[in-house]
N, C-alpha and C positions, 0 to 999 in steps of 0.2 A: 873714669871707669871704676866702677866698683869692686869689692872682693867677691860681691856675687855674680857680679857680669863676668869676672876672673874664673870662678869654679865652673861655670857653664862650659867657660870658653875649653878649658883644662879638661871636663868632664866629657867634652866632642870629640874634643883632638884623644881622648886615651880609650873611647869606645872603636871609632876610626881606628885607630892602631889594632886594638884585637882580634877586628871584622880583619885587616888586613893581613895579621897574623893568623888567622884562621885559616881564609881562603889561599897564603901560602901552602900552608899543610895540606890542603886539598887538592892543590895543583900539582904538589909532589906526590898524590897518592892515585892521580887520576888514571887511569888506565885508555881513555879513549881521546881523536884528539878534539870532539864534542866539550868533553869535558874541558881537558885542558884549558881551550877555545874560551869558554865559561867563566871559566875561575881567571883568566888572565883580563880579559875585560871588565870582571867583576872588581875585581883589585885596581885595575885602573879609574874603575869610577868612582872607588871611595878613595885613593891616593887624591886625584883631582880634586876629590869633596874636602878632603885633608887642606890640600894645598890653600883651599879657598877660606877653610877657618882661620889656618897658621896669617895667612896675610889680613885676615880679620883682625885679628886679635895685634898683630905690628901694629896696625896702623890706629888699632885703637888706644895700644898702652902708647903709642908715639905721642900723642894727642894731652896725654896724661905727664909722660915724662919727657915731652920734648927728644930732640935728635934729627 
């Protein structure tokens, strides 16, 4: 794996993070449980999307540094 395959990897997982952190603050400012509704399965689909880089990226630097 490269250091640019590295910064991709880095640059997903910390956008994923903000989208997540965002749509926290949304869920705590929601007033309906539409919303709520919204922002919690929103969250879970990028957590998901998350999960699915973070094991990307293991299995790629595994490849690279052994383990």
């Amino acid at each position: 794996m490269q250091n640019k395959e590295l910064n991709k990897f880095n640059k997903m997982i910390g956008d994923k993070a903000i989208i997540i952190g965002n749509l926290s603050d949304q869920y705590s400012k929601a007033s309906t449980p539409e919303e709520l509704m919204w922002c919690a399965i929103q969250m879970q689909n990028h957590a998901n999307a998350l999960r699915v880089i973070t094991e990307r990226l293991g299995t790629d630097t595994k490849e690279v540094y052994g383990g």
